[in-house]
C-alpha positions in Angstrom: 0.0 0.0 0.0 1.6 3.2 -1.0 1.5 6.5 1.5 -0.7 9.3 -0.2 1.5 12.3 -1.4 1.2 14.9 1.4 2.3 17.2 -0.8 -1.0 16.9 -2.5 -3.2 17.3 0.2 -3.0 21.2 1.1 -4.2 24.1 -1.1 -3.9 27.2 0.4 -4.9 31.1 -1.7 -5.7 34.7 -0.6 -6.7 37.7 -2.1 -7.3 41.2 -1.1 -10.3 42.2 -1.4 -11.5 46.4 -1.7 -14.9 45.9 0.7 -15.7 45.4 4.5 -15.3 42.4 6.2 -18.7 42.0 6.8 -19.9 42.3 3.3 -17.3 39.2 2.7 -17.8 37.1 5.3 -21.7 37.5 4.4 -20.4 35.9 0.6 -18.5 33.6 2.0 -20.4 32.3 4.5 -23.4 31.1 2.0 -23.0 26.9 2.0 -21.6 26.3 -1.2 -20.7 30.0 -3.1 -17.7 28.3 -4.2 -18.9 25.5 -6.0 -19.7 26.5 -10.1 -17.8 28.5 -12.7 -18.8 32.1 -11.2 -21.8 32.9 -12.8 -25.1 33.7 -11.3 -27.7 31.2 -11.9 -25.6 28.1 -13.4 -26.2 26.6 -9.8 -29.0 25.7 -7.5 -28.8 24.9 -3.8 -30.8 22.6 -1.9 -30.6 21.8 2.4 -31.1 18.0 3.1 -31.1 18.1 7.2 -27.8 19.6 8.0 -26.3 19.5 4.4 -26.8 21.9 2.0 -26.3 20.3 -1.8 -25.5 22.3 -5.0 -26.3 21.0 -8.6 -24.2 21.8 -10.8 -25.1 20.4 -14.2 -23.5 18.7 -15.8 -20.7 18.2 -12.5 -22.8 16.9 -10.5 -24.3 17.5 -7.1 -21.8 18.8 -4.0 -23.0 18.2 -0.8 -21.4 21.1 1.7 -22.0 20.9 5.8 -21.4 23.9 7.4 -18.5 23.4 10.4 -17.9 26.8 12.1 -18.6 29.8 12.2 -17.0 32.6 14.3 -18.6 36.0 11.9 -16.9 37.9 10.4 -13.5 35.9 10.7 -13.9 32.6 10.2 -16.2 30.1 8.4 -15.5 26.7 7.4 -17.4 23.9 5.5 -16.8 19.5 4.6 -17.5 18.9 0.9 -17.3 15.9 -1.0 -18.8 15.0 -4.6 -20.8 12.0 -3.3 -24.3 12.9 -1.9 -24.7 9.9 -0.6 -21.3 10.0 1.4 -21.2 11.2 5.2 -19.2 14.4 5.4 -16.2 12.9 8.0 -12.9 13.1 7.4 -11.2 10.8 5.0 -14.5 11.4 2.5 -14.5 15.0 2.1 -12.5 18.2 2.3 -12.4 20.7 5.2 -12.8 24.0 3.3 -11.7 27.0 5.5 -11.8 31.2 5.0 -10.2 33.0 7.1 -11.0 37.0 6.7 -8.9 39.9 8.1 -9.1 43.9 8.0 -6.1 45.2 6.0 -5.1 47.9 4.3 -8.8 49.4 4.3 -10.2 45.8 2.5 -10.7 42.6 3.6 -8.0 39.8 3.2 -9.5 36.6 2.8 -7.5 33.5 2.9 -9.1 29.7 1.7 -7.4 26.3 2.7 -8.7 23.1 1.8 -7.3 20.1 3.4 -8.0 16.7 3.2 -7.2 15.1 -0.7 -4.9 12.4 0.7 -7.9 10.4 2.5 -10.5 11.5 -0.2 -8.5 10.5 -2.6 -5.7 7.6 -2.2 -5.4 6.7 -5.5 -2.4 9.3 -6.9 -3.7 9.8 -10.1 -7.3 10.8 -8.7 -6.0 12.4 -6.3 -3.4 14.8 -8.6 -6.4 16.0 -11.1 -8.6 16.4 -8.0 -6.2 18.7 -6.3 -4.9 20.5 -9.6 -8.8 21.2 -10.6 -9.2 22.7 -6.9 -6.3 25.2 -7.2 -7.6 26.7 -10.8 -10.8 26.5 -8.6 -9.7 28.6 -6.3 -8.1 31.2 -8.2 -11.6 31.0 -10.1 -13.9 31.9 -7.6 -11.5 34.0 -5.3 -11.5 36.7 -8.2 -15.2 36.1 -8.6 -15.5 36.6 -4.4 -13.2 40.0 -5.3 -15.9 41.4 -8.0 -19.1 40.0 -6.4 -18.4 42.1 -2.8 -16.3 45.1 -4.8 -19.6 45.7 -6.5 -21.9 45.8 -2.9 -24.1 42.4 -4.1 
């Protein structure tokens, strides 16, 4: 059995962003935002107990549990792509945002943690992980517009 490439199991991005930290955090803390290509309306979100699940044809559906939430500084959120899957460690991601005052913006920082377990096959696990960092430059420029325009 080989040892899953640490390396490969930590993505880490910020961005400065020109708005309050509570217009942020009130983005960022919506289950899901992240998941989708940016553009209003491509997703819909649904709440199954605790879990809140976005469609995202033709993806697939994401369930996301909320984990903590400490406004306006912190939020974090498990997510998987199986719906059927608890949302435990070692079958989903921890996804957190940290947000901090600077420079008269917001800094907000994303990790995600967690491909090693979800994914122990290398190969799986490499396009998974690669896919999540042109993610996260994705939507961290369209967290930037959406709050720099006040919606």
């Amino acid at each position: 059995m080989s040892i899953p490439d640490a390396s490969q199991d930590r993505i880490e991005r910020e961005i400065q962003i020109d708005a309050p930290i509570e217009r942020v955090f009130r983005l960022v803390s919506e289950p899901g935002w992240f998941i989708g290509d940016g553009e209003p309306g491509k997703t819909t979100t649904t709440r199954e107990g605790d879990v809140f699940v976005v469609d995202f044809p033709p993806y697939g559906r994401f369930p996301i549990l909320p984990v903590k939430s400490d406004a306006p500084h912190y939020v974090s959120f498990r997510g998987g792509d199986d719906p059927a899957q608890p949302l435990v460690e070692g079958t989903s991601t921890l996804v957190e945002f940290f947000l901090s005052e600077r420079d008269g913006g917001t800094l907000l920082r994303v990790v995600e943690t967690g491909f090693a377990a979800l994914y122990p096959n290398a190969e799986r696990r490499a396009a998974a992980y690669e896919g999540n960092i042109e993610g996260w430059e994705m939507q961290l420029a369209f967290a930037k517009r959406h709050a720099e325009r006040g919606e």
